[in-house]
C-alpha positions as CSV (number, residue, x, y, z in Angstrom):
1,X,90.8,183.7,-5.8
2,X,91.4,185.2,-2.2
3,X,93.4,182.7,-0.1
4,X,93.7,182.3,3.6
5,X,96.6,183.9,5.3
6,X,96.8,181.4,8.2
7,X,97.8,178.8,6.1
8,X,102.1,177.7,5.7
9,X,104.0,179.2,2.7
10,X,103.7,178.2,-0.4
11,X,107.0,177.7,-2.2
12,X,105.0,177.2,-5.5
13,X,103.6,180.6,-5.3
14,X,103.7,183.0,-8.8
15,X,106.1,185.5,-6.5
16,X,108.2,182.9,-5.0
17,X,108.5,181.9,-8.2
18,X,109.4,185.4,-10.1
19,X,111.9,185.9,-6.9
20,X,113.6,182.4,-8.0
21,X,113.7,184.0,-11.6
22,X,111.5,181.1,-13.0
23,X,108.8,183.9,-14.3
24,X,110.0,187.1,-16.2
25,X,109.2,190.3,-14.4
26,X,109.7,194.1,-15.1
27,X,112.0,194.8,-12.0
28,X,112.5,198.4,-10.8
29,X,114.4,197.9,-7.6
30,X,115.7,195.1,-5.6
31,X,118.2,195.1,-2.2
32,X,118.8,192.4,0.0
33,X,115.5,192.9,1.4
34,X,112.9,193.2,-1.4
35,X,112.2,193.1,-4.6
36,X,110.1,195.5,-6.8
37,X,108.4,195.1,-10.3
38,X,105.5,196.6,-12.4
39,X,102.5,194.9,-12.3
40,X,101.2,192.9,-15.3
41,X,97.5,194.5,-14.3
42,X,98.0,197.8,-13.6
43,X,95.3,199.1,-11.5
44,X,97.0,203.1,-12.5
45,X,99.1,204.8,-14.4
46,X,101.8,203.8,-12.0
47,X,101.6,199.8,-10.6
48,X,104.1,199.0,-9.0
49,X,104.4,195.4,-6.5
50,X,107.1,195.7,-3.4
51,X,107.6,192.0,-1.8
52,X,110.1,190.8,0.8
53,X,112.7,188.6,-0.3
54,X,112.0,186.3,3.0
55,X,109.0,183.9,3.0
56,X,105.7,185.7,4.5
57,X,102.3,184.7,3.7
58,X,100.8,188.1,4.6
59,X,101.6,191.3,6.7
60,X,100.4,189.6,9.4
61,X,102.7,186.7,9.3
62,X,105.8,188.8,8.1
63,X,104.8,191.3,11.1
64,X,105.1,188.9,13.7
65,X,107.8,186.6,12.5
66,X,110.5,188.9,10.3
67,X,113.1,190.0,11.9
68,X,113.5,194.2,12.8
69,X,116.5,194.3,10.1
70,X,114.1,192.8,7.4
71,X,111.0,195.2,8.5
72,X,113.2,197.6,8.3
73,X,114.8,196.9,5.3
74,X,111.4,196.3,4.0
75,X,110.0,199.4,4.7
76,X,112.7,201.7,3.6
77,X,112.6,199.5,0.2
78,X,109.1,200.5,-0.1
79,X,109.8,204.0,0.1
80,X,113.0,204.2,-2.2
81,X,110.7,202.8,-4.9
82,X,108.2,205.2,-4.3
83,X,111.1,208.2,-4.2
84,X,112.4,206.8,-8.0
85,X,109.0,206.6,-9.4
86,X,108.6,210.3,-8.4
87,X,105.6,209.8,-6.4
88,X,105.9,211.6,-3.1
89,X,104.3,214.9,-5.0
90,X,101.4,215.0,-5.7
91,X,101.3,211.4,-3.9
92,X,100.3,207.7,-4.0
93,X,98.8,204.8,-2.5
94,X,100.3,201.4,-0.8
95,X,97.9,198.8,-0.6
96,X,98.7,195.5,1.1
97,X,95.6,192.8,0.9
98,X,95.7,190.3,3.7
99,X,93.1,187.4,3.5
100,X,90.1,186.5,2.1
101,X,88.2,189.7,3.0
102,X,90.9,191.5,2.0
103,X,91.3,190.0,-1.3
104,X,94.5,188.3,-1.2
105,X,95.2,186.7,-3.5
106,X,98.6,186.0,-3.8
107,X,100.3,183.8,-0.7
108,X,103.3,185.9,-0.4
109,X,103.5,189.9,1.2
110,X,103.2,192.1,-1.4
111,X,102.5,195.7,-1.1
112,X,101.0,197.7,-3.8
113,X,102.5,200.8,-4.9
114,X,99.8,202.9,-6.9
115,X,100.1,206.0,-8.3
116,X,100.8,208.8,-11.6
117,X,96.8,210.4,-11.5
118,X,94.6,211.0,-8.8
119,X,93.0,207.7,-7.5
120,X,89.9,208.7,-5.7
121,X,88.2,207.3,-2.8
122,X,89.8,204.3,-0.5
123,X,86.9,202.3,-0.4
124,X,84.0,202.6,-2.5
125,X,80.1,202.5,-0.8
């Protein structure tokens, strides 16, 4: 169920959660920054879910409130995980959902890392 980005952190969230190690996960990377691990729905042949270790709702939250070491670090985590999975050639997608009409659905930033065949069109008509 989408959820509203505006609203405070949820400590009780399923990623909070996974980065507390209460919920197994498949992890792939992790730095002082973020965390990375295979989705449990893979959307492609490659699924793979970056989040910050810090508490953001949604890029828009983590945007205006993280500091420039954490974007930073952030970003460049992104990246690396895309490197080790091989996908700079022949390429991926990120995908970050923020709110309701972006299908959030999940109260903490995540980006989506997709990749491993060719994935079409953004956006669907």
């Amino acid at each position: 169920m989408p959820i509203d980005a505006t609203l405070p952190y949820d400590d009780a969230n399923i990623f909070a959660k996974i980065l507390r190690g209460e919920i197994p996960s498949t992890r792939v990377y992790e730095d002082e920054w973020a965390f990375a691990f295979e989705d449990i729905n893979p959307q492609a042949e490659i699924h793979t879910l970056v989040i910050p270790k810090g508490r953001y709702v949604s890029w828009d939250d983590f945007s205006a409130s993280a500091s420039d070491a954490e974007i930073g670090g952030f970003v460049r985590a992104v990246g690396a995980v895309a490197r080790a999975k091989g996908l700079v050639e022949p390429g991926y997608r990120l995908l970050a959902n923020i709110g309701a009409h972006g299908g959030q659905e999940v109260p903490h930033l995540h980006v989506h890392i997709f990749g491993g065949q060719p994935l079409g069109r953004m956006i669907s008509a």
